[in-house]
C-alpha positions as a Markdown table, in Angstrom:
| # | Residue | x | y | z |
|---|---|---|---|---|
| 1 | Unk | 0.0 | 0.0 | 0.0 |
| 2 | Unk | 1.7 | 3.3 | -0.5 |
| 3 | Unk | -0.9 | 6.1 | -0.1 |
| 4 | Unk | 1.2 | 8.6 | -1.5 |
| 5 | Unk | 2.2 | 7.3 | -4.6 |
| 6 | Unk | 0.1 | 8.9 | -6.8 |
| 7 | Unk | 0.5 | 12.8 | -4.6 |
| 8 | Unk | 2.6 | 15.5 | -5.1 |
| 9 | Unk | 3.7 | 16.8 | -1.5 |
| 10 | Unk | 5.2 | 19.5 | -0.8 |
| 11 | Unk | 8.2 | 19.2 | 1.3 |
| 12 | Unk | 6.8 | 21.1 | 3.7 |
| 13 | Unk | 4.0 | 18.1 | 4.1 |
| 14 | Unk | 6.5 | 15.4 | 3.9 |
| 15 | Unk | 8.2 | 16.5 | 6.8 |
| 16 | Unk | 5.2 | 17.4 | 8.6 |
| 17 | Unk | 4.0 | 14.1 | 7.4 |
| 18 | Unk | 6.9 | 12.4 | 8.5 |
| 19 | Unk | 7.0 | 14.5 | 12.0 |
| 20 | Unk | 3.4 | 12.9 | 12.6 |
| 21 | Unk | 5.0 | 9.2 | 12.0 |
| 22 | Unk | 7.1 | 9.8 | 14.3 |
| 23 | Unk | 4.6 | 10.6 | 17.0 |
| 24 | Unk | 3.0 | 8.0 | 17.0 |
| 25 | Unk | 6.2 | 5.6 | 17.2 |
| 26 | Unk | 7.0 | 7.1 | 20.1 |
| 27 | Unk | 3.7 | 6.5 | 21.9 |
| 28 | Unk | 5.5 | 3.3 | 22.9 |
| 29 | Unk | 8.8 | 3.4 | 22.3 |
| 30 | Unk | 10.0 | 3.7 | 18.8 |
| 31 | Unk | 10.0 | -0.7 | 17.3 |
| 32 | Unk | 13.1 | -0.8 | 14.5 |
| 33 | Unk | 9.9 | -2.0 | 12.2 |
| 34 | Unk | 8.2 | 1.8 | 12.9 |
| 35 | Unk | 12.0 | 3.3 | 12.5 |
| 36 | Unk | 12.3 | 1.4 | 9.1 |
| 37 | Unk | 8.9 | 2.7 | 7.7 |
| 38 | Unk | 9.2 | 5.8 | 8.5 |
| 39 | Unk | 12.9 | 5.9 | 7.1 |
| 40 | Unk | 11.4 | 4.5 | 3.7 |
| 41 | Unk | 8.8 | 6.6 | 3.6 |
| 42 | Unk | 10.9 | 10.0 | 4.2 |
| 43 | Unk | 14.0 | 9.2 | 1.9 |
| 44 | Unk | 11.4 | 8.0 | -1.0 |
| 45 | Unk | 9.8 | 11.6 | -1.0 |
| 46 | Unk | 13.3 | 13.7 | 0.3 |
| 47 | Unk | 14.2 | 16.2 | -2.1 |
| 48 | Unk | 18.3 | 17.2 | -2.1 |
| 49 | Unk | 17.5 | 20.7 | 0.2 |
| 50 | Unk | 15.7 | 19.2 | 2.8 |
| 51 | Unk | 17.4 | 17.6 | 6.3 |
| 52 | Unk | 18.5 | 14.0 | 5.7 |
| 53 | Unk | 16.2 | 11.3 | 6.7 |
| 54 | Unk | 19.6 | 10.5 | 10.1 |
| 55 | Unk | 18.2 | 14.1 | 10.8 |
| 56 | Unk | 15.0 | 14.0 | 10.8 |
| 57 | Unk | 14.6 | 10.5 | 12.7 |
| 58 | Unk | 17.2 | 11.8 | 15.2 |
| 59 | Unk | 15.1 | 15.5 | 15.3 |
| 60 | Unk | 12.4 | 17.6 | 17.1 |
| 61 | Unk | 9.2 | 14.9 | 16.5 |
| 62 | Unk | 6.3 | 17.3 | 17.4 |
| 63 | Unk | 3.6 | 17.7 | 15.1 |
| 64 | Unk | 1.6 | 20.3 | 14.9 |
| 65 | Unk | -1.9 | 19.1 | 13.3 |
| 66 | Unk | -3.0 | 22.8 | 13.5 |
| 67 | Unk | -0.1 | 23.9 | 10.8 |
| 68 | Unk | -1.5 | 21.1 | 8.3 |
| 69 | Unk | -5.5 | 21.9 | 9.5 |
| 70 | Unk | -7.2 | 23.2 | 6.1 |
| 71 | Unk | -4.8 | 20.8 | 3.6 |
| 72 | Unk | -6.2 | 18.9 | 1.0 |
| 73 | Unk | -8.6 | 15.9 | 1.8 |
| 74 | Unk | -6.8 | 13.8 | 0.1 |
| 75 | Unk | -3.2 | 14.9 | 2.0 |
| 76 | Unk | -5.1 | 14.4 | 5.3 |
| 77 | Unk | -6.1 | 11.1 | 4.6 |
| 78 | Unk | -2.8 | 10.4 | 3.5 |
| 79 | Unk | -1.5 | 11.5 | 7.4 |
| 80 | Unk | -4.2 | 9.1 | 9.0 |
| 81 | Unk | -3.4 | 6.1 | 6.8 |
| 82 | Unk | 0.5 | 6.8 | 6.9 |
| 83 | Unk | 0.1 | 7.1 | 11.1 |
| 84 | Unk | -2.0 | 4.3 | 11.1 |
| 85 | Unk | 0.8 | 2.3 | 9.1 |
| 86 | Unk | 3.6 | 3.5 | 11.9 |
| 87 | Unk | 1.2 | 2.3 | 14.9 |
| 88 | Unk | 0.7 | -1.3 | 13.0 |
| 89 | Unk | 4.2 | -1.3 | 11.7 |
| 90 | Unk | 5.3 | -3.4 | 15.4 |
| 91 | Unk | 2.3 | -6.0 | 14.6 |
| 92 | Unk | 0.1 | -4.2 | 17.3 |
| 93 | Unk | -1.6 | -0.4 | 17.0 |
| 94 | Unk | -2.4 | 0.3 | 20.7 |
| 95 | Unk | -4.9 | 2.1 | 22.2 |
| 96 | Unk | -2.6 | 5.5 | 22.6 |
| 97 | Unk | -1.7 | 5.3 | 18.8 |
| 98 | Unk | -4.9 | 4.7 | 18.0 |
| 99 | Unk | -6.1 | 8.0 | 20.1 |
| 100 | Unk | -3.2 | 9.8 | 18.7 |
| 101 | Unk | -4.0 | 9.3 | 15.5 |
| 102 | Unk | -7.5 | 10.1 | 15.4 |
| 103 | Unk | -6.5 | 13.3 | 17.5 |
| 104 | Unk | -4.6 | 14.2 | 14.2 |
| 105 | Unk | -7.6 | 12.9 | 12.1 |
| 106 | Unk | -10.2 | 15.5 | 14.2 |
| 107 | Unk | -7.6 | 18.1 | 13.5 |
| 108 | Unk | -6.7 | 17.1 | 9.8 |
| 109 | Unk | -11.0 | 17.4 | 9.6 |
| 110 | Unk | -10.9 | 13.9 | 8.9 |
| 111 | Unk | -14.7 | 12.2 | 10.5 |
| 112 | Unk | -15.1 | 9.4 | 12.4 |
| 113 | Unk | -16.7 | 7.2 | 9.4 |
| 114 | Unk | -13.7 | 8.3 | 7.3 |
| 115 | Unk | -11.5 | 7.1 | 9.8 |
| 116 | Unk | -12.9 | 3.5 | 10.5 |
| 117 | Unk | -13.0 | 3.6 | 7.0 |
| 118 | Unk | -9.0 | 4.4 | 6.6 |
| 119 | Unk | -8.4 | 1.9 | 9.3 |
| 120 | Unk | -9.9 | -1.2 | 7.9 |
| 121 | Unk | -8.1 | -0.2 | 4.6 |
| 122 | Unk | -4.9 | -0.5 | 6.5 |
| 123 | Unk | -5.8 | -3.7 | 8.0 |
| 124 | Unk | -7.6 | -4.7 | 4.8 |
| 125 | Unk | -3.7 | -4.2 | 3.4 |
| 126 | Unk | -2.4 | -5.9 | 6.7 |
| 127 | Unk | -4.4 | -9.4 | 6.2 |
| 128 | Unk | -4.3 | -8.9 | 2.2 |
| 129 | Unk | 0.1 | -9.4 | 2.9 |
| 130 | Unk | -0.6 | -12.5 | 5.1 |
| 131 | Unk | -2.6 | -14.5 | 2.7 |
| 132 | Unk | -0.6 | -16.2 | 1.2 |
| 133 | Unk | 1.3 | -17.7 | 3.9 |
| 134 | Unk | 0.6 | -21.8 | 4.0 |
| 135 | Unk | -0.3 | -21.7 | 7.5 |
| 136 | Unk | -4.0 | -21.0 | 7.8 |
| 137 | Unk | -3.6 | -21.1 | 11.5 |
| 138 | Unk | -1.2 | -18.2 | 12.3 |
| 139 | Unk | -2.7 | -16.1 | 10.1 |
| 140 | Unk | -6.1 | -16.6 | 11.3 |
| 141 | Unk | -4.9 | -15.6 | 15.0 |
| 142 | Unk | -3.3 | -12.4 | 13.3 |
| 143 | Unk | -6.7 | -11.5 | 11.9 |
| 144 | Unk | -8.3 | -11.9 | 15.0 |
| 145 | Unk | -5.7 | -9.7 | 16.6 |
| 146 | Unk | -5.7 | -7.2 | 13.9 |
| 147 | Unk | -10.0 | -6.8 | 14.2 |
| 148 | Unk | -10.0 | -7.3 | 18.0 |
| 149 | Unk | -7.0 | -4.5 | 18.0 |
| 150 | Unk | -6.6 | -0.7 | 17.6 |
């Protein structure tokens, strides 16, 4: 799944984008699988002037929903699904990611049916990369913990 394959965003937005990742990893602690996303996702859309992706993963991680309020719907949803990606990216999205992100999502003018709706795509995306395992079983108690979840 990459959401912002087919966007042009500024680089204003990608870091403000990749600030918000970065929040939500460190709800609980920042997992190497949440470092690794968000490193992909930052050096993908870098462009030469802006800080290097060491930088911005070492940096100030605040994000400021407020500065992005009034962007595009489409670059709004792009912040819930790419936060909702971080929060998953350790097998789990917790109950503080969760809030954190639909915090953003309020902010970002993002409803509450758009956001269940962004969620299940993620986990839609989640399930849709474990079918193809051969055992039924294990991916069948990720399911579970992926619906009973976040």
């Amino acid at each position: 799944m990459n959401p912002i394959q087919d966007q042009n965003l500024s680089a204003t937005q990608v870091i403000q984008l990749t600030q918000a990742m970065l929040s939500v990893a460190l709800v609980d602690g920042i997992h190497p699988a949440e470092a690794a996303l968000i490193g992909q996702f930052y050096e993908s859309s870098r462009l030469a002037d802006m800080p290097t992706t060491a930088a911005m993963l070492s940096g100030n991680h605040a994000f400021d929903a407020q500065a992005m309020a009034g962007c595009p719907a489409e670059v709004a949803d792009t912040v819930v699904l790419m936060c909702l990606m971080t929060g998953y990216a350790d097998g789990h999205l917790s109950a503080e990611e969760r809030a954190l992100v639909q915090s953003f999502a309020t902010a970002l003018n993002v409803d509450a049916t758009r956001f269940e709706a962004l969620l299940g795509q993620v986990r839609d995306e989640l399930i849709g990369a474990l079918s193809h395992l051969p055992d039924a079983e294990s991916v069948a108690k990720v399911v579970r913990e992926l619906t009973a979840g976040g």
